[in-house]
N, CA, C and O atoms as a GROMACS GRO file, in nm:
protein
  312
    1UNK      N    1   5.669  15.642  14.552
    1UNK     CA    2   5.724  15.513  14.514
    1UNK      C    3   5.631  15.446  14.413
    1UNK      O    4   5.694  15.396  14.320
    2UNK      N    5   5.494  15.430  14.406
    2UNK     CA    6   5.388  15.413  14.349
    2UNK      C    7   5.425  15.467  14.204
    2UNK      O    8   5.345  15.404  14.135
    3UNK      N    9   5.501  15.550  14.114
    3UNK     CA   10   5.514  15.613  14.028
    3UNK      C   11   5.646  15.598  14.002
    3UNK      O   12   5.688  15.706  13.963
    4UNK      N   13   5.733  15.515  14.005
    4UNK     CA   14   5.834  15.490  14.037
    4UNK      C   15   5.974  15.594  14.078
    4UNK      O   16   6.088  15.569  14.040
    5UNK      N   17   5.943  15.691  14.150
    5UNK     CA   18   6.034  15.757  14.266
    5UNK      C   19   6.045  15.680  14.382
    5UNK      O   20   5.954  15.628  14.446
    6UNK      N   21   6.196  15.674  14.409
    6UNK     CA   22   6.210  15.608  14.585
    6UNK      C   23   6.249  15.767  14.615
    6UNK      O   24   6.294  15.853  14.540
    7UNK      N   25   6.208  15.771  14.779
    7UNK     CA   26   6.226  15.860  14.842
    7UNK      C   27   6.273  15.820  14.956
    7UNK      O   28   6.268  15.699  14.982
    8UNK      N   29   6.322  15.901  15.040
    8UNK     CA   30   6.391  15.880  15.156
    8UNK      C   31   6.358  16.033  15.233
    8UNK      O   32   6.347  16.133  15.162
    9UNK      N   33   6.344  16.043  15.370
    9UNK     CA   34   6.354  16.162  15.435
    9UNK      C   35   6.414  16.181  15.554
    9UNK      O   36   6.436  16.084  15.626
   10UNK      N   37   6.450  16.311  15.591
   10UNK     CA   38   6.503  16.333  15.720
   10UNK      C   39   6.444  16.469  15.786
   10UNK      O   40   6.456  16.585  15.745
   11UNK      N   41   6.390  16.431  15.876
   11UNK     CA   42   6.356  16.539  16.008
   11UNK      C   43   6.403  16.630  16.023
   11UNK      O   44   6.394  16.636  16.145
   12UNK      N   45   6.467  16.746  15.985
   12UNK     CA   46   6.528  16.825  16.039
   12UNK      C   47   6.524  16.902  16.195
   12UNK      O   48   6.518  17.024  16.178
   13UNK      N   49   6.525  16.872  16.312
   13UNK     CA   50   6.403  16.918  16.396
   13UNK      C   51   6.537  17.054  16.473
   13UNK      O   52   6.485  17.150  16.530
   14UNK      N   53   6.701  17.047  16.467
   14UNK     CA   54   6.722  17.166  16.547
   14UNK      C   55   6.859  17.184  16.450
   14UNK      O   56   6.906  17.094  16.380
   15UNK      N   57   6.908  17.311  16.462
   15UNK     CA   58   7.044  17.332  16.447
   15UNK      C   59   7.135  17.379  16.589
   15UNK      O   60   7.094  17.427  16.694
   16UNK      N   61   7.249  17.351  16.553
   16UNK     CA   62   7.370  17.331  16.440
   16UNK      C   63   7.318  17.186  16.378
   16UNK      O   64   7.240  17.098  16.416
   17UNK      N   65   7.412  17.212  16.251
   17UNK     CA   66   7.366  17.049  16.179
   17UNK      C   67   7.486  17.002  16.205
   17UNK      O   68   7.594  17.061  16.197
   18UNK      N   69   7.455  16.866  16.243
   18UNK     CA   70   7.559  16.718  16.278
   18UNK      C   71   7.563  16.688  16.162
   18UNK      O   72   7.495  16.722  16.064
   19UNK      N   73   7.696  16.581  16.183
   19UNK     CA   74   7.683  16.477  16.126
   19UNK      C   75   7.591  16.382  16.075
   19UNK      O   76   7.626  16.302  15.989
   20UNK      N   77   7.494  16.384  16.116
   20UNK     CA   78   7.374  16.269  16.052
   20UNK      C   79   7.321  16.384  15.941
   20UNK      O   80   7.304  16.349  15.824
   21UNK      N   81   7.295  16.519  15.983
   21UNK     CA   82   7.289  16.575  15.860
   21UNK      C   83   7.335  16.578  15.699
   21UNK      O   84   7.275  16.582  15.591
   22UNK      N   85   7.484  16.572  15.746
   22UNK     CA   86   7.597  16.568  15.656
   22UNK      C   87   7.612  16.437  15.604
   22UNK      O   88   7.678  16.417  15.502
   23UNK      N   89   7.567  16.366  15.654
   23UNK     CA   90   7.533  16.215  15.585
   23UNK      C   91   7.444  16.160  15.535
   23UNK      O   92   7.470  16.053  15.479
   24UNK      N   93   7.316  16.206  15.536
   24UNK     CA   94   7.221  16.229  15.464
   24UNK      C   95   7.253  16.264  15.321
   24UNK      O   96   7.282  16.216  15.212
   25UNK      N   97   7.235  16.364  15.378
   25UNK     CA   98   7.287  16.476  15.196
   25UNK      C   99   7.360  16.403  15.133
   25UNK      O  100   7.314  16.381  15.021
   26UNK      N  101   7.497  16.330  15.161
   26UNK     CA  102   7.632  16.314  15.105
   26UNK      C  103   7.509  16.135  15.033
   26UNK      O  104   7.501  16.087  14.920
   27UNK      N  105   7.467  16.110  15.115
   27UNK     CA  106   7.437  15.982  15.005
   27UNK      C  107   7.364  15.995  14.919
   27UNK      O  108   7.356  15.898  14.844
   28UNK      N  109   7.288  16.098  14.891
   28UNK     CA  110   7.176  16.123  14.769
   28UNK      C  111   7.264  16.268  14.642
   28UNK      O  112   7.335  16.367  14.663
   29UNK      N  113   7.221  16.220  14.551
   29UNK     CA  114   7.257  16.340  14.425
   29UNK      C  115   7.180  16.446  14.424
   29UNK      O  116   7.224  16.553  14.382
   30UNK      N  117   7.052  16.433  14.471
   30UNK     CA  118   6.921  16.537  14.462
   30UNK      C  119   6.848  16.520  14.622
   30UNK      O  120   6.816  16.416  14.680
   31UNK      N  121   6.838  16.664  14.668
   31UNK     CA  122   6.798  16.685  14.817
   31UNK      C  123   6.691  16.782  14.828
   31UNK      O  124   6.718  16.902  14.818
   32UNK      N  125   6.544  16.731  14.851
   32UNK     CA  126   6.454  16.892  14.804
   32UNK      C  127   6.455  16.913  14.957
   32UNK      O  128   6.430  16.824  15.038
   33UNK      N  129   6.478  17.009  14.980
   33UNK     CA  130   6.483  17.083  15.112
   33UNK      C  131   6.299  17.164  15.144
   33UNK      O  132   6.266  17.281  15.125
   34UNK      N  133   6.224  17.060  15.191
   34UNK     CA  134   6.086  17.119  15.250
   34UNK      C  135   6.065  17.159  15.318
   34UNK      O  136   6.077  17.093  15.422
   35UNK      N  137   6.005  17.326  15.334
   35UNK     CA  138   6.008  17.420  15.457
   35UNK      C  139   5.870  17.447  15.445
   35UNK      O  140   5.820  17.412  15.338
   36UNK      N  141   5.814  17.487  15.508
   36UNK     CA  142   5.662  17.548  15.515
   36UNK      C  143   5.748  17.731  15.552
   36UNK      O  144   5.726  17.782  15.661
   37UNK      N  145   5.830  17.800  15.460
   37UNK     CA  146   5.868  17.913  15.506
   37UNK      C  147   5.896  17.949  15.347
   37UNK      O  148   5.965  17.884  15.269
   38UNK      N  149   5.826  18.066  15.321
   38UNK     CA  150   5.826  18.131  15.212
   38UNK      C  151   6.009  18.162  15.155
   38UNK      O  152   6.072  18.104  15.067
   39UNK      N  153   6.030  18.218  15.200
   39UNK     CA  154   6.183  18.272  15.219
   39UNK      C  155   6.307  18.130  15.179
   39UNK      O  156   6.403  18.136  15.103
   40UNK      N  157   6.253  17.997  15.272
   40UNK     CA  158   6.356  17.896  15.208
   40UNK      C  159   6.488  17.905  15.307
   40UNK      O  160   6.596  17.861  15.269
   41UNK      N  161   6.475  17.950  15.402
   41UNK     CA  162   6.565  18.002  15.504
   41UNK      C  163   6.649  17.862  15.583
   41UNK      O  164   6.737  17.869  15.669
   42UNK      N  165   6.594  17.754  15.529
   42UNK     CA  166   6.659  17.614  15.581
   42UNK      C  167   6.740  17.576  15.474
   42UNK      O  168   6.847  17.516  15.491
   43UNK      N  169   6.682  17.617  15.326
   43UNK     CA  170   6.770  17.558  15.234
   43UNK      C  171   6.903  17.667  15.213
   43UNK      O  172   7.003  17.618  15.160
   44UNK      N  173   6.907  17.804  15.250
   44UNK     CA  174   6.975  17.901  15.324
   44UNK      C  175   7.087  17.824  15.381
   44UNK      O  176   7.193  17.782  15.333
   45UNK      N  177   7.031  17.817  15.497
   45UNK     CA  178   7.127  17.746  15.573
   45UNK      C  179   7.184  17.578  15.556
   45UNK      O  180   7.255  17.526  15.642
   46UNK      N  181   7.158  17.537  15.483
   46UNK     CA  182   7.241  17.426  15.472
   46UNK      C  183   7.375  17.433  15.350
   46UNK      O  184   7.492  17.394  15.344
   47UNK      N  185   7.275  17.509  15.258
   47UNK     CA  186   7.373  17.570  15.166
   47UNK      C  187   7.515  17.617  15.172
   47UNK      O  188   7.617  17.582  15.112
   48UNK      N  189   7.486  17.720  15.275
   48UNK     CA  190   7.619  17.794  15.350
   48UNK      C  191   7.691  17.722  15.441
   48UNK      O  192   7.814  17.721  15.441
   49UNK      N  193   7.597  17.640  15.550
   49UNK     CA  194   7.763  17.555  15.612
   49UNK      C  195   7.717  17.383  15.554
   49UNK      O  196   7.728  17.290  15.634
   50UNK      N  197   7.679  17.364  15.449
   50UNK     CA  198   7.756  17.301  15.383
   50UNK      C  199   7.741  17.297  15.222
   50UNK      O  200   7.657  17.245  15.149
   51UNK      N  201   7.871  17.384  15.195
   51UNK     CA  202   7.898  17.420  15.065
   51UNK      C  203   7.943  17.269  14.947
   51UNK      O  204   7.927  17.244  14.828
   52UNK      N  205   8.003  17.200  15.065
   52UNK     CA  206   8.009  17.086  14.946
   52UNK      C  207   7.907  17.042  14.853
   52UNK      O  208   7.929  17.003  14.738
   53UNK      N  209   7.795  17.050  14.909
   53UNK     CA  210   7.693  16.946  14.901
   53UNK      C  211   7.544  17.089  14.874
   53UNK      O  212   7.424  17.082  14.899
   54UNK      N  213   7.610  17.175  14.829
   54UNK     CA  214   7.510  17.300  14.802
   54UNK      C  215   7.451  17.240  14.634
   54UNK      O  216   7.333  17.204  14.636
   55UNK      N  217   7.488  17.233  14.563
   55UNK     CA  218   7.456  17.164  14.436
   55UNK      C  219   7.340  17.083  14.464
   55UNK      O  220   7.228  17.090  14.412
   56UNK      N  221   7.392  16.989  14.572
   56UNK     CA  222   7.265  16.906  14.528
   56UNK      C  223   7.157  16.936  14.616
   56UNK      O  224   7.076  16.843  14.608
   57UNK      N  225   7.112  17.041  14.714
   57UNK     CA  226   6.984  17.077  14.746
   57UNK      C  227   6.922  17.157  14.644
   57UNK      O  228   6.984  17.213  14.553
   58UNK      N  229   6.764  17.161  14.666
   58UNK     CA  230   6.711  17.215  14.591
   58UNK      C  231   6.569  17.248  14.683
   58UNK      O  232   6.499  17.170  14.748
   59UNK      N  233   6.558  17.375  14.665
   59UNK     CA  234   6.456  17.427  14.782
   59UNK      C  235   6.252  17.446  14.659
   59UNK      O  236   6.204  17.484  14.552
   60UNK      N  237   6.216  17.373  14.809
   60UNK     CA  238   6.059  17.355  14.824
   60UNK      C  239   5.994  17.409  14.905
   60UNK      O  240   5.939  17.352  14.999
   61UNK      N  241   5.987  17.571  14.871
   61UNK     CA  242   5.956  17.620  15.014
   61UNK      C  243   5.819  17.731  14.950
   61UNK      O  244   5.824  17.796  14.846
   62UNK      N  245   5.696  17.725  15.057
   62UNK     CA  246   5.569  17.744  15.062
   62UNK      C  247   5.541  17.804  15.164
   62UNK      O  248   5.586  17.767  15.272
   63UNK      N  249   5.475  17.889  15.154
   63UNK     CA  250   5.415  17.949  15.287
   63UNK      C  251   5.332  18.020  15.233
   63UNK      O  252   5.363  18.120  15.169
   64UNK      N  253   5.166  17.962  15.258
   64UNK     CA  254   5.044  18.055  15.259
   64UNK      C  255   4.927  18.071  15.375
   64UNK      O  256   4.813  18.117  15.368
   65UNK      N  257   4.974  18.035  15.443
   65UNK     CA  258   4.879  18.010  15.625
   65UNK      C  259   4.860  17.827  15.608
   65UNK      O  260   4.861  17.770  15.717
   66UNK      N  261   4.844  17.728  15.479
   66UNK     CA  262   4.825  17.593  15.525
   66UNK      C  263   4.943  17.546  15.571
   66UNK      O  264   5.042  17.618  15.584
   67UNK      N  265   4.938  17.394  15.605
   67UNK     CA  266   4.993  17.297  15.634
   67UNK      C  267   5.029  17.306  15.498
   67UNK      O  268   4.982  17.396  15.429
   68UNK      N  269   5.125  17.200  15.441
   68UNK     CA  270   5.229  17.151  15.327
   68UNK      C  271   5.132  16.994  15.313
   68UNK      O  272   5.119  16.908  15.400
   69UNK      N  273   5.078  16.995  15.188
   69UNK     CA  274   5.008  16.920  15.158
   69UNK      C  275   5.107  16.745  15.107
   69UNK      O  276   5.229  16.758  15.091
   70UNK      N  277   5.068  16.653  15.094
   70UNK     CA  278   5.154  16.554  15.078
   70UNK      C  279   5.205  16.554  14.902
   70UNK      O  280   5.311  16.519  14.851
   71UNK      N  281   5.039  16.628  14.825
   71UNK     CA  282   5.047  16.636  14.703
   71UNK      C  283   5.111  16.706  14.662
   71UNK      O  284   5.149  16.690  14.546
   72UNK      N  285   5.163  16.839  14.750
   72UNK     CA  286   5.210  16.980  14.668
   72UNK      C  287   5.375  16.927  14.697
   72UNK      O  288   5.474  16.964  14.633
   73UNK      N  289   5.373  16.850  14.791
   73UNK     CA  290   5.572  16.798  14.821
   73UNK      C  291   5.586  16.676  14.704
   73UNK      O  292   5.695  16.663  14.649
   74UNK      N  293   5.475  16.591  14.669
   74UNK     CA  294   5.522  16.497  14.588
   74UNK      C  295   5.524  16.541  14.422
   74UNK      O  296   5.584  16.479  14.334
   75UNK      N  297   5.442  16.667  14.406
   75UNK     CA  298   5.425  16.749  14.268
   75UNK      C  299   5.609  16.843  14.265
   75UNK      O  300   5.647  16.873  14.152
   76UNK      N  301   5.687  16.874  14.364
   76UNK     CA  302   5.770  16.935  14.365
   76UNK      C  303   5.885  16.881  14.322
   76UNK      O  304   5.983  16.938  14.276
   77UNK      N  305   5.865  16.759  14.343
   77UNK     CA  306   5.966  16.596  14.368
   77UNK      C  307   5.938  16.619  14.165
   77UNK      O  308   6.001  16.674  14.074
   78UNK      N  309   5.850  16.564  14.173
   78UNK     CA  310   5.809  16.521  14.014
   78UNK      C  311   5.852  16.661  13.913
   78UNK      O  312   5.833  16.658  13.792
   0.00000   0.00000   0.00000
């Protein structure tokens, strides 16, 4: 926000995805999907059951043994 990006986030914590999922997504144009999983296997799956709204994810996915740094998610954004 400091740089002028607003951001917004959501937890993903289980599947199947609900509705609060699907409402998320549906209010934003651009969705970076952050996984700490090389593969991207969340942005995978949202993609496929929900095809409407496949356009506007866009996968951020890392995996080298760290944690997901705050800098390397806000450099991905930018």
């Amino acid at each position: 926000e400091k740089n002028g990006v607003r951001t917004s986030y959501l937890r993903l914590r289980a599947l199947p995805i609900n509705d609060d999922v699907r409402k998320f997504i549906a209010q934003y144009g651009k969705v970076y999907v952050v996984e700490n999983n090389f593969d991207g296997q969340l942005h995978t799956i949202l993609s496929s059951e929900l095809p409407e709204y496949a356009a506007r994810l866009h996968k951020a996915a890392k995996c080298d043994g760290l944690p997901l740094s705050a800098r390397w998610i806000s450099e991905q954004i930018a």
